[in-house]
gemmi code that builds the backbone of each chain (N, CA, C; Angstrom):
import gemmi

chains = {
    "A": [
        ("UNK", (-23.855, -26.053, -11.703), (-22.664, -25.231, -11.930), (-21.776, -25.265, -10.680)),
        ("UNK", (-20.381, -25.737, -10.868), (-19.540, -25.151, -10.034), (-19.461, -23.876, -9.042)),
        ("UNK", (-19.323, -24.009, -8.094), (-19.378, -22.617, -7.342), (-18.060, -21.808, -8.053)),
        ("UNK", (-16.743, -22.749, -8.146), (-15.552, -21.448, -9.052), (-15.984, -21.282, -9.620)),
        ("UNK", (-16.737, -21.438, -10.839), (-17.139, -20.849, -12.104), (-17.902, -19.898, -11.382)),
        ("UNK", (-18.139, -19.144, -10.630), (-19.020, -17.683, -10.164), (-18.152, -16.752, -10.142)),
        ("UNK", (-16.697, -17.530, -9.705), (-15.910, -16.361, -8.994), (-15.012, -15.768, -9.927)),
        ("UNK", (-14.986, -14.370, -10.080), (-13.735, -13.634, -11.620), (-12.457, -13.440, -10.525)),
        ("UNK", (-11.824, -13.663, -11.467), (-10.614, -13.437, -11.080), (-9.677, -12.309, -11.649)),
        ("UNK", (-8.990, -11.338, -10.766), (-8.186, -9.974, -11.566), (-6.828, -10.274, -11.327)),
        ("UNK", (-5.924, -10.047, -11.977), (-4.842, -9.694, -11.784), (-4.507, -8.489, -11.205)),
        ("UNK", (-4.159, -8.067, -10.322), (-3.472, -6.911, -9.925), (-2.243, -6.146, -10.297)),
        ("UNK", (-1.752, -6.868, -9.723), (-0.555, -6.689, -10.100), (0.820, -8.155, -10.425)),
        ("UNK", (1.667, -8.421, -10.718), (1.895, -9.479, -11.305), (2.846, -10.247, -9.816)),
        ("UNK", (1.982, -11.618, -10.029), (1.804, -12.294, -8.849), (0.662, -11.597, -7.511)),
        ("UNK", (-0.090, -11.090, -7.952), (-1.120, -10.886, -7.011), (-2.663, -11.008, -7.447)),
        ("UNK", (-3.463, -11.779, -6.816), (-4.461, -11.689, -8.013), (-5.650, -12.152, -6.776)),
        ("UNK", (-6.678, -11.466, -7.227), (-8.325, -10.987, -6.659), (-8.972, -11.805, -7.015)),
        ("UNK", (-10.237, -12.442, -5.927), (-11.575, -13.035, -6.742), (-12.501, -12.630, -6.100)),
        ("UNK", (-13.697, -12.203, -6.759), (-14.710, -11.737, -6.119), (-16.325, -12.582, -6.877)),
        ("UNK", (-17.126, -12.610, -6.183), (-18.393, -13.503, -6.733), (-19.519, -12.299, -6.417)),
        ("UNK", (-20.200, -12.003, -7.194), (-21.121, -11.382, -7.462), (-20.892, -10.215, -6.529)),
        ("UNK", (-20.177, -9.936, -6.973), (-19.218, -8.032, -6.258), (-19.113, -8.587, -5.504)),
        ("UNK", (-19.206, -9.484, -4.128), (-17.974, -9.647, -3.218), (-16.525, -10.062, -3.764)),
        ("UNK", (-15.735, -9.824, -2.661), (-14.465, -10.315, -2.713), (-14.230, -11.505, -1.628)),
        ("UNK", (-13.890, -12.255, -2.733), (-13.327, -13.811, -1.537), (-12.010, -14.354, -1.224)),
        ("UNK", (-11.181, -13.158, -1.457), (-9.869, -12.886, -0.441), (-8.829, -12.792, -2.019)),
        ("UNK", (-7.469, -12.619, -1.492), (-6.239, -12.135, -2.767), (-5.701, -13.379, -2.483)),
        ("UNK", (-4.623, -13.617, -3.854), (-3.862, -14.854, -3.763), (-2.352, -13.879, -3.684)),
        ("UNK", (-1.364, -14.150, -2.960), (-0.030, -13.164, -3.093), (1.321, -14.421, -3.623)),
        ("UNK", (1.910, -14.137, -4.347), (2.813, -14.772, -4.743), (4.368, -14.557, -3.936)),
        ("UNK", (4.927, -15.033, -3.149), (6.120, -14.754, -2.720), (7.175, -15.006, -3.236)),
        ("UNK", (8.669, -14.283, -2.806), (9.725, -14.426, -3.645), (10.268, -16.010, -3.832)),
        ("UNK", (9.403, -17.010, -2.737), (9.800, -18.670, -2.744), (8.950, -19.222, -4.008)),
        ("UNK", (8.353, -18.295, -4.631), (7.392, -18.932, -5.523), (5.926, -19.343, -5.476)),
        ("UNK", (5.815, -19.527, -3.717), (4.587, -20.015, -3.261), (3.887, -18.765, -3.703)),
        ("UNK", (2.354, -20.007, -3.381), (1.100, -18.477, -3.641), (0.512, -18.581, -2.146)),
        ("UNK", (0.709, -17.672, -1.610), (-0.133, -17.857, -0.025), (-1.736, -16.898, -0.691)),
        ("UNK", (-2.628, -18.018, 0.226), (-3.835, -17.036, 0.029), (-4.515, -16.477, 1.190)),
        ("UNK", (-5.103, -15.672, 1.107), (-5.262, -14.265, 2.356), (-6.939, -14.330, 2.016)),
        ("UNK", (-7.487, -14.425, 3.140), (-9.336, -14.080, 3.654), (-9.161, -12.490, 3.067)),
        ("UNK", (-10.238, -11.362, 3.515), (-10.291, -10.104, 3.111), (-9.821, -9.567, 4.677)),
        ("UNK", (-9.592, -9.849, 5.621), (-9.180, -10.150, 6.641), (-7.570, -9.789, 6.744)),
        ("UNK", (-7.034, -10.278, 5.823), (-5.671, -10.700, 5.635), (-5.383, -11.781, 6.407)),
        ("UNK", (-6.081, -12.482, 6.687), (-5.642, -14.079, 7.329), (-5.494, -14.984, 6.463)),
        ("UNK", (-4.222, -15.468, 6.903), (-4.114, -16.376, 6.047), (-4.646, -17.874, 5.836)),
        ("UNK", (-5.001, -18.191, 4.488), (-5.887, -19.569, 4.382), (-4.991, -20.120, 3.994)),
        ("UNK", (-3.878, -20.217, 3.648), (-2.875, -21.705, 3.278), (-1.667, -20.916, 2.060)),
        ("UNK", (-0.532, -21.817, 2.406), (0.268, -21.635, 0.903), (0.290, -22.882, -0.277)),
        ("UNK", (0.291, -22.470, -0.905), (0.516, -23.607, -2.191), (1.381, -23.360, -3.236)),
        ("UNK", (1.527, -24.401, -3.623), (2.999, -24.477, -4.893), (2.473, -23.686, -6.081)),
        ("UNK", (0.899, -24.034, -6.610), (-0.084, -23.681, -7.714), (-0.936, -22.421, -7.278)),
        ("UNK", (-1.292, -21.830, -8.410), (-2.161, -20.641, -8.428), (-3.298, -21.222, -8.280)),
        ("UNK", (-3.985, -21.832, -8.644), (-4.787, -22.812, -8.639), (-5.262, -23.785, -7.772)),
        ("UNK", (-4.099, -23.873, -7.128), (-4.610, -24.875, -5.804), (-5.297, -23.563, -4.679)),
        ("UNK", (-4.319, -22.505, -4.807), (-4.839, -21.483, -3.948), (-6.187, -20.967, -4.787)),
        ("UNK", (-5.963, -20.796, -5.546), (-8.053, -20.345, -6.067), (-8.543, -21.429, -5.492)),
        ("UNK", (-8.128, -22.709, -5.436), (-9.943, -23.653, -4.592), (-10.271, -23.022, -3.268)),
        ("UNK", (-8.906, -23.112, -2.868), (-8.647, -23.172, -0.999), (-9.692, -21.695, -0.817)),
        ("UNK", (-9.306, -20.486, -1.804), (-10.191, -19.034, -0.965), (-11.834, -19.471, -1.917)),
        ("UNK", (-11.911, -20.599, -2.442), (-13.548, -20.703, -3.094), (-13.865, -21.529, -2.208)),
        ("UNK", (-13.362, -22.340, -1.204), (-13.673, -23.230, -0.892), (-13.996, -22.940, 0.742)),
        ("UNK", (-13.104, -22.185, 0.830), (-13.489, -21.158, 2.386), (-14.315, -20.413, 2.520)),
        ("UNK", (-14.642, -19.703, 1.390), (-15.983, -19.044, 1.673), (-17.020, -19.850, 1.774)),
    ],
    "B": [
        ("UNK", (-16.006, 20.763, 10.022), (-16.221, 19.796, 9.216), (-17.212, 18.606, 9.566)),
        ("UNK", (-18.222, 18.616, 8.454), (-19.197, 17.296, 9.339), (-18.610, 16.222, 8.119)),
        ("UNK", (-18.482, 14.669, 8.371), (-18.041, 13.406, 7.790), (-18.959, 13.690, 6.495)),
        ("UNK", (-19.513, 13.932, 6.178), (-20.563, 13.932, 4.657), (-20.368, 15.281, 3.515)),
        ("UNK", (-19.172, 15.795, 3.855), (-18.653, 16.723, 3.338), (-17.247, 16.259, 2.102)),
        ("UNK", (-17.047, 14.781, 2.963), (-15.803, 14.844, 1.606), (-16.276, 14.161, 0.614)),
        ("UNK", (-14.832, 14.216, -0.086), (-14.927, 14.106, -1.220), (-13.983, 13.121, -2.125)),
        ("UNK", (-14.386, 11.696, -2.590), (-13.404, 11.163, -3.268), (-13.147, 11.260, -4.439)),
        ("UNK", (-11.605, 11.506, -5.058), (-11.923, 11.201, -6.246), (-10.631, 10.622, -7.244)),
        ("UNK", (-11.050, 9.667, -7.797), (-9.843, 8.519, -8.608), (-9.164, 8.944, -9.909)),
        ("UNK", (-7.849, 9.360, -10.221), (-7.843, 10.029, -11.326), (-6.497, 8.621, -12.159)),
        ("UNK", (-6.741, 8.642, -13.360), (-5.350, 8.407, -13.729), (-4.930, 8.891, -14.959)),
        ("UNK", (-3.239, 9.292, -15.060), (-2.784, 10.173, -16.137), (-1.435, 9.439, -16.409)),
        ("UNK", (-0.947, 9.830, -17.296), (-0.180, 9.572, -17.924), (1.338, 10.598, -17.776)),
        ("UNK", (2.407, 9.825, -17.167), (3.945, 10.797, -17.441), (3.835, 11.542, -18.537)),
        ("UNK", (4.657, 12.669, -17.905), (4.985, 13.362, -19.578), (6.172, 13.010, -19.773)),
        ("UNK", (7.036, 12.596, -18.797), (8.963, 12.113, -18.910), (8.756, 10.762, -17.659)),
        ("UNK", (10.289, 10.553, -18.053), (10.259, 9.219, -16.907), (10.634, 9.989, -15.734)),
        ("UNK", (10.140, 8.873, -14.684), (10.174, 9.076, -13.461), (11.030, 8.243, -12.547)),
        ("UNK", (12.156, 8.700, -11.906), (12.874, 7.846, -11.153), (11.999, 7.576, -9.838)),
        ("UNK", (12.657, 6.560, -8.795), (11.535, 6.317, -7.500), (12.059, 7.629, -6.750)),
        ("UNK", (13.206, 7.701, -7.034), (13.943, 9.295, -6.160), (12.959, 10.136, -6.194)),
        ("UNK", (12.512, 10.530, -8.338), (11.954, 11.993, -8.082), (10.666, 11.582, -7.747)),
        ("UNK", (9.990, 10.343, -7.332), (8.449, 10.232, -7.231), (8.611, 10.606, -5.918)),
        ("UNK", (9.480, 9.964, -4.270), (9.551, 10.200, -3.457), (9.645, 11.420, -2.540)),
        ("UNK", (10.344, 12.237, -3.958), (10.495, 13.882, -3.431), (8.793, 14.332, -3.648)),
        ("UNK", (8.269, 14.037, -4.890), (6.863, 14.749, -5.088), (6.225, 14.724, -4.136)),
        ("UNK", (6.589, 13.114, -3.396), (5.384, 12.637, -2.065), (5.336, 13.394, -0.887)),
        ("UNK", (6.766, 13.728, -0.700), (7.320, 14.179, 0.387), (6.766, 15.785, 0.502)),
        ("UNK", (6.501, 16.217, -0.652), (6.064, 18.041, -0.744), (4.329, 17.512, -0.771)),
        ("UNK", (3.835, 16.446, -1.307), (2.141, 16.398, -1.055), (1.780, 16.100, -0.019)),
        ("UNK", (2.766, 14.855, 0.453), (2.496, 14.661, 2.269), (2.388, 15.489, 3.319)),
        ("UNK", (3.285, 16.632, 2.717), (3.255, 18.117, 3.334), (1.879, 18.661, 3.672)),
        ("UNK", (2.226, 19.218, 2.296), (0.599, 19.699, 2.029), (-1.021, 19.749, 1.910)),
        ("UNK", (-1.074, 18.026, 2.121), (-2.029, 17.445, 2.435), (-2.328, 16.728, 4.204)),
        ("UNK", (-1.614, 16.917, 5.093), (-1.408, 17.155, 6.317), (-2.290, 18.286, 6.717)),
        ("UNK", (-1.433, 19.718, 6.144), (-2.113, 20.742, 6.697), (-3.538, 21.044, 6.250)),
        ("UNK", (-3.885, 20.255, 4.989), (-5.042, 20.576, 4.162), (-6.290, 19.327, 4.705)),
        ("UNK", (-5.626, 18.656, 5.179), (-6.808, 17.224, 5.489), (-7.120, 16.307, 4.677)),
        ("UNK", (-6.495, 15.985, 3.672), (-6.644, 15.507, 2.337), (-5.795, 13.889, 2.613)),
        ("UNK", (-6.288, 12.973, 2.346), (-5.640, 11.775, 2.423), (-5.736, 11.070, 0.712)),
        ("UNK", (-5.311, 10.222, 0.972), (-5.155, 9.244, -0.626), (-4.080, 8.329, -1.098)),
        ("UNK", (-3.995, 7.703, -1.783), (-3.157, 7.117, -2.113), (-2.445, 7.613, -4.023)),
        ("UNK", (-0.938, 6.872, -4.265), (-0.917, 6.983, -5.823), (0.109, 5.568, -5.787)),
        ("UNK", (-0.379, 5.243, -6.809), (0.059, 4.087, -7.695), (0.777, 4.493, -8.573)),
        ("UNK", (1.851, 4.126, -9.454), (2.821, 4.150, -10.323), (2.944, 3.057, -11.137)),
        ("UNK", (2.654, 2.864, -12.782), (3.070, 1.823, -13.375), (3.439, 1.814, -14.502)),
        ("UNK", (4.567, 1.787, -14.836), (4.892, 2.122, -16.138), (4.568, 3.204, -16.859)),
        ("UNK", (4.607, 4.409, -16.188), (4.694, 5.664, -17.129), (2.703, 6.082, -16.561)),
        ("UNK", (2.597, 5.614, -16.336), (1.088, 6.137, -15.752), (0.644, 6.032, -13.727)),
        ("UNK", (-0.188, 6.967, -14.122), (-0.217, 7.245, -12.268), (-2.381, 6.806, -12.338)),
        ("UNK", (-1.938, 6.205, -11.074), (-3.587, 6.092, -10.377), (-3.476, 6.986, -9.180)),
        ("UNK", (-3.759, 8.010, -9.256), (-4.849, 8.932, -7.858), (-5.424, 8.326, -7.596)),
        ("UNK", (-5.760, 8.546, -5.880), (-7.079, 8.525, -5.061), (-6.693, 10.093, -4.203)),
        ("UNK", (-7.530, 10.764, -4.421), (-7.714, 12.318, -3.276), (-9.112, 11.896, -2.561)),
        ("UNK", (-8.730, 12.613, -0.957), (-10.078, 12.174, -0.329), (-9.777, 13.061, 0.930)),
        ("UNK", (-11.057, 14.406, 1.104), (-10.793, 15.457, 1.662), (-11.755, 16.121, 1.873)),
        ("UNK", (-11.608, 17.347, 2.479), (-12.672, 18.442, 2.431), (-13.665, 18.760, 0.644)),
        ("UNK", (-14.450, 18.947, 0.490), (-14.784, 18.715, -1.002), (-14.314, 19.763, -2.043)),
        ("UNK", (-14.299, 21.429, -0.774), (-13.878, 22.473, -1.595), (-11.754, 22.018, -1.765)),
        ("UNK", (-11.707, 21.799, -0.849), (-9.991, 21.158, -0.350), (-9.926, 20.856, -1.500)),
        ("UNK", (-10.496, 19.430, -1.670), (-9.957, 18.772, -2.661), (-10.307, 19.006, -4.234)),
        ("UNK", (-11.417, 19.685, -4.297), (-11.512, 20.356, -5.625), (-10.356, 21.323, -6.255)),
        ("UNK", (-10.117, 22.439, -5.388), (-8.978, 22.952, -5.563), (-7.610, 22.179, -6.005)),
        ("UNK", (-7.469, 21.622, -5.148), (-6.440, 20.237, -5.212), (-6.086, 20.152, -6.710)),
        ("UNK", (-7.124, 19.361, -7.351), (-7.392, 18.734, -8.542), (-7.148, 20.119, -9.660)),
        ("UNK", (-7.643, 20.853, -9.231), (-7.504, 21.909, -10.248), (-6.000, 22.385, -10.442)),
        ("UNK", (-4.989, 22.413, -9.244), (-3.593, 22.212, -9.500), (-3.370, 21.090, -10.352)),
        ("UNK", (-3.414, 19.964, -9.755), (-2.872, 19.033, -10.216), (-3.195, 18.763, -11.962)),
        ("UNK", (-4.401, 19.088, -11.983), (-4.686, 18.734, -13.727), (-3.632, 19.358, -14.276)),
        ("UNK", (-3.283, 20.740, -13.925), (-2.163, 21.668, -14.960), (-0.813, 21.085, -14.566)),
        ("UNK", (-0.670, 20.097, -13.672), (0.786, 20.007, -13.420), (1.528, 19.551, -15.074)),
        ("UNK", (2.526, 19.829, -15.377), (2.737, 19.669, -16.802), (3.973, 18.093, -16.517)),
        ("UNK", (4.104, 17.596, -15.013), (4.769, 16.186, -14.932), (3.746, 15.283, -15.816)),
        ("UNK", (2.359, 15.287, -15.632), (1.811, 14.342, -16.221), (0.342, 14.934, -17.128)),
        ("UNK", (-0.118, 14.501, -17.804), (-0.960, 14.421, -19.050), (-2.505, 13.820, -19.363)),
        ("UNK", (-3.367, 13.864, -20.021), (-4.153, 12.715, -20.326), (-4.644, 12.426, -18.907)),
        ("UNK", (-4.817, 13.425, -17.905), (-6.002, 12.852, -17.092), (-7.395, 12.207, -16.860)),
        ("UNK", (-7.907, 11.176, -16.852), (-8.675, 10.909, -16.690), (-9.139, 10.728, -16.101)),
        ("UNK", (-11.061, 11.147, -15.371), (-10.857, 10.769, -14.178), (-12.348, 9.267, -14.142)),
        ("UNK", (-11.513, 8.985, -13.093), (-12.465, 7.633, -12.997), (-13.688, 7.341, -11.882)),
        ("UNK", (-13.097, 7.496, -10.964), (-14.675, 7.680, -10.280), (-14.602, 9.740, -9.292)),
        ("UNK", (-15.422, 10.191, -8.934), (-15.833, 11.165, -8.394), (-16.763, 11.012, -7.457)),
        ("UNK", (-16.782, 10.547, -6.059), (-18.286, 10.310, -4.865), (-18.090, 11.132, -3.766)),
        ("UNK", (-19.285, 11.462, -3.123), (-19.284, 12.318, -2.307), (-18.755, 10.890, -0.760)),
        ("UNK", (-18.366, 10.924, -0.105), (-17.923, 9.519, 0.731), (-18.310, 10.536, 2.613)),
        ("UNK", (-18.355, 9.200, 3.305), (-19.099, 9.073, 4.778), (-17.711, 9.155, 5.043)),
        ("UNK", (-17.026, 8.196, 4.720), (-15.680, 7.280, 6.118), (-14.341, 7.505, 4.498)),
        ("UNK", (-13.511, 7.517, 4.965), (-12.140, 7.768, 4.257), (-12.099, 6.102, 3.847)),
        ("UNK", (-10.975, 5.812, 2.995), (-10.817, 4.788, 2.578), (-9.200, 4.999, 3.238)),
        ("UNK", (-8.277, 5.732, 2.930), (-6.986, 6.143, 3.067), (-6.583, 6.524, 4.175)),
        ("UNK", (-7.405, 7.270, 5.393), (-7.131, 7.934, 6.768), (-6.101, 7.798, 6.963)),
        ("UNK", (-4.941, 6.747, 7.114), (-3.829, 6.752, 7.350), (-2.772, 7.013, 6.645)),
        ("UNK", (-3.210, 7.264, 5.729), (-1.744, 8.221, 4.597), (-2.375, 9.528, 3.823)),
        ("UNK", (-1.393, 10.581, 4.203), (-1.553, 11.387, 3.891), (-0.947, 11.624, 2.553)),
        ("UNK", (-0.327, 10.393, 2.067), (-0.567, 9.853, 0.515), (-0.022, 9.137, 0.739)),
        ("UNK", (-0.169, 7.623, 0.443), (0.413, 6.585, 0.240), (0.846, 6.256, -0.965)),
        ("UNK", (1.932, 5.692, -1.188), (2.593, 4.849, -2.152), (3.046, 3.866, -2.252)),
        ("UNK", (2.860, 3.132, -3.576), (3.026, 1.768, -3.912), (3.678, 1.796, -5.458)),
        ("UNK", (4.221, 1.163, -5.726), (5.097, 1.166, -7.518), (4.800, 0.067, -7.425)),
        ("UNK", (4.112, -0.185, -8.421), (3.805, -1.478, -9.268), (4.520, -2.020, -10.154)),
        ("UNK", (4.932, -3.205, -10.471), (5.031, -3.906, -11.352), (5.251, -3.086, -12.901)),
        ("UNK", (6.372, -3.086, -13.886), (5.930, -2.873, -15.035), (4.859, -4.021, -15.766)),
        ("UNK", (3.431, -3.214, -16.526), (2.842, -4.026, -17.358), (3.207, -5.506, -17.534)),
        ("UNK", (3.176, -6.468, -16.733), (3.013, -7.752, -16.843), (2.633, -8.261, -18.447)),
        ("UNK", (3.475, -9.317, -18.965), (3.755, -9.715, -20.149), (2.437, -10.470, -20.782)),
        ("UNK", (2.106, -11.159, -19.591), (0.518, -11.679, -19.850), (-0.029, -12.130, -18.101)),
        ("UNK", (-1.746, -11.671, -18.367), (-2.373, -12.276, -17.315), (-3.011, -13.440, -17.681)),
        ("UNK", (-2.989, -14.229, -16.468), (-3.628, -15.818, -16.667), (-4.748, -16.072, -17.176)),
        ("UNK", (-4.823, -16.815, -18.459), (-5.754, -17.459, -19.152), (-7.326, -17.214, -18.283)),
        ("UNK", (-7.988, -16.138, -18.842), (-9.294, -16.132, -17.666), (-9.195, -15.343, -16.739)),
        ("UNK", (-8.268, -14.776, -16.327), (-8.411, -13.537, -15.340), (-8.560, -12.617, -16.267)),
        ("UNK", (-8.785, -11.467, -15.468), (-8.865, -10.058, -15.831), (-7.794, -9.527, -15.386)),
        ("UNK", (-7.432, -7.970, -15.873), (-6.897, -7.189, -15.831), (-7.370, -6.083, -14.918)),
        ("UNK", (-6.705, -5.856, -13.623), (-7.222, -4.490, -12.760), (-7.137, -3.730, -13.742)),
        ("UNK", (-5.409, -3.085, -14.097), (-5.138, -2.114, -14.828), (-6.103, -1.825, -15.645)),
        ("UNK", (-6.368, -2.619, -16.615), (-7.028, -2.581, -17.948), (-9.195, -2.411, -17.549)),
        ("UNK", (-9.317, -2.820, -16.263), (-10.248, -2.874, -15.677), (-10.667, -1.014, -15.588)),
        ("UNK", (-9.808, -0.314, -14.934), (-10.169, 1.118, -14.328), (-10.015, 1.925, -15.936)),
        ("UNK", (-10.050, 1.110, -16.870), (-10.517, 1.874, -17.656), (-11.229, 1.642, -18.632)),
        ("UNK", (-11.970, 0.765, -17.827), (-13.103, 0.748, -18.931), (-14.113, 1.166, -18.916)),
        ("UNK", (-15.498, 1.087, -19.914), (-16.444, 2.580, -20.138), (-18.074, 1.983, -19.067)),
        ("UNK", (-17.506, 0.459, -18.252), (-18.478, -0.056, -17.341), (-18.161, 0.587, -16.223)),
        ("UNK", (-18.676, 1.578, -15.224), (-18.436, 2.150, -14.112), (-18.905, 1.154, -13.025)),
        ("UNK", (-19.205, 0.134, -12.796), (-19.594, -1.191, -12.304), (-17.988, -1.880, -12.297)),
        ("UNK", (-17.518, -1.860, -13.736), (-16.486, -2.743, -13.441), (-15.270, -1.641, -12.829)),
        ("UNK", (-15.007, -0.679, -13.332), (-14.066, 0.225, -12.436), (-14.330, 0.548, -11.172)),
        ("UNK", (-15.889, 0.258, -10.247), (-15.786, 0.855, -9.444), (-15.281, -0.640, -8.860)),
        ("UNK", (-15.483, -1.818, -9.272), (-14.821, -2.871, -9.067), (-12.889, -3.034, -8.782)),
        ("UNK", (-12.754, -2.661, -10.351), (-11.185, -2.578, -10.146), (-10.193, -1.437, -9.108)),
        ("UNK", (-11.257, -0.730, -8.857), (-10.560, 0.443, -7.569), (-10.793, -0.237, -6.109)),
        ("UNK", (-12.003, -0.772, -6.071), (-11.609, -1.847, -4.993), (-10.753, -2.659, -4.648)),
        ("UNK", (-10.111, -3.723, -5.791), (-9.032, -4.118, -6.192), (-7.718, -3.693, -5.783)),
        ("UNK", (-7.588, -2.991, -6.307), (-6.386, -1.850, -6.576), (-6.292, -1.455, -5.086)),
        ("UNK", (-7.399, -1.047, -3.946), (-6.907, -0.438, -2.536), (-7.058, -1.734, -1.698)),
        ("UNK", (-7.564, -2.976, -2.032), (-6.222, -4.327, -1.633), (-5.026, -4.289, -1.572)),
        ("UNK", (-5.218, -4.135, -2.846), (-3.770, -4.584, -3.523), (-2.664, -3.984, -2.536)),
        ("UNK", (-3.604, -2.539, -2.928), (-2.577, -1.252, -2.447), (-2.419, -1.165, -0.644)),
        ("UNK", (-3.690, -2.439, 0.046), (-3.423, -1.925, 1.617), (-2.488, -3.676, 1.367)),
        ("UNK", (-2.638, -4.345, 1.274), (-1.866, -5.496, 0.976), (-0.192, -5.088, 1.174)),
        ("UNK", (-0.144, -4.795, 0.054), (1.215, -4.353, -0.277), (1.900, -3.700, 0.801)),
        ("UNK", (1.160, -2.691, 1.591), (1.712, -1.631, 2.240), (1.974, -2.322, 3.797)),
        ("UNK", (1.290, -3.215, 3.689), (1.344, -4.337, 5.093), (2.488, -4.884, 4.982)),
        ("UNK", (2.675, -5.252, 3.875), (3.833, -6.274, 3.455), (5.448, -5.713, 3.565)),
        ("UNK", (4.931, -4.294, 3.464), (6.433, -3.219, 3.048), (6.542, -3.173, 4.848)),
        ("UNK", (5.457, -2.685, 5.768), (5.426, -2.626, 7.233), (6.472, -3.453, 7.897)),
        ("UNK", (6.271, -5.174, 7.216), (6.385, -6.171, 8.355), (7.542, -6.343, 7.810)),
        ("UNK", (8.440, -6.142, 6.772), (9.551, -6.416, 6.102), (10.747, -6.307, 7.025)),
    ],
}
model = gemmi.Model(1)
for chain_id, residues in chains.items():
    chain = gemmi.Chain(chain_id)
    for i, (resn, *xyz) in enumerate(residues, 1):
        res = gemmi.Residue()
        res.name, res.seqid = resn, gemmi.SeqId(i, " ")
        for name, pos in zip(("N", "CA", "C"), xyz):
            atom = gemmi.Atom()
            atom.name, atom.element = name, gemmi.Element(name[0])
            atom.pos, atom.b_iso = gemmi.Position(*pos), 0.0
            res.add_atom(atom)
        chain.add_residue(res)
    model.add_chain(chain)
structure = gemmi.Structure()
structure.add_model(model)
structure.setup_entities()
């Protein structure tokens, strides 16, 4: 099995969205007014921006 | 006061009328008050006609608290979602914080979940989940309003 397939993902609020793997949390994805999705550690550090929602879900599965 | 005395607790209700950000700001401005002198911290969320509480305080403080607030006749249909006795504040730095959310988003992505729809559901596992969520979201946001 994929390690993403562990991790759920919430919407928060629209353009903001949570993943957590077995009750942790493995950081928020934030959507900015450029469109990008920057993604944030639990930290609030930032792990990268991307064009895709999706590219940012690997980058915070892939950092942990 | 010893730290093992307070008290959290998550409520959410429903408007009884609409709410401009004006008249939400005035409400804040008379709880920020009052929760200063009382010791009471927390946050509220706003989304489309419904409110998320967090109160977090002395236990008798904030019981009282709640017992106002249920009769306030602004809002309705309280429910409450979690109730814990807590060590360390989650909120310490607002003596209520605020955040306005988003109206109800048209759809969430294929496979996510729903916070909103999360804090109310009848799994207290998954709400105590989505309130985690939600005080991201909600310290997120408030970072974001800071650095603006």
């Amino acid at each position: 099995m994929r390690r993403s397939s562990w991790v759920t993902w919430s919407q928060v609020d629209e353009g903001f969205y949570i993943g957590s793997r077995f009750g942790d949390f493995v950081g928020y994805i934030d959507r900015g007014q450029d469109g990008a999705y920057t993604a944030f550690d639990l930290s609030s550090g930032v792990v990268g921006s991307f064009a895709a929602l999706s590219q940012a879900m690997a980058a915070l599965v892939e950092a942990r | 006061m010893t730290t093992d005395e307070l008290l959290s607790v998550a409520y959410m209700s429903d408007a009884t009328r609409a709410h401009s950000e004006e008249d939400l700001r005035s409400l804040l401005q008379t709880s920020r008050h009052h929760n200063e002198a009382a010791g009471v911290t927390g946050m509220l969320v706003h989304r489309d006609g419904q409110f998320v509480q967090v109160l977090e305080g002395p236990e008798a403080v904030t019981r009282n608290l709640l017992a106002r607030i249920v009769k306030d006749p602004r809002h309705e249909n309280v429910r409450f979602l979690m109730v814990q006795r807590i060590r360390r504040r989650s909120f310490a730095e607002w003596t209520m914080g605020y955040e306005p959310m988003t109206a109800a988003p048209d759809k969430v992505p294929r496979g996510f979940r729903s916070t909103f729809d999360d804090l109310q559901d009848d799994d207290s596992v998954v709400v105590q989940r989505a309130m985690r969520e939600l005080t991201i979201w909600f310290r997120a946001r408030n970072r974001k309003a800071g650095s603006d």
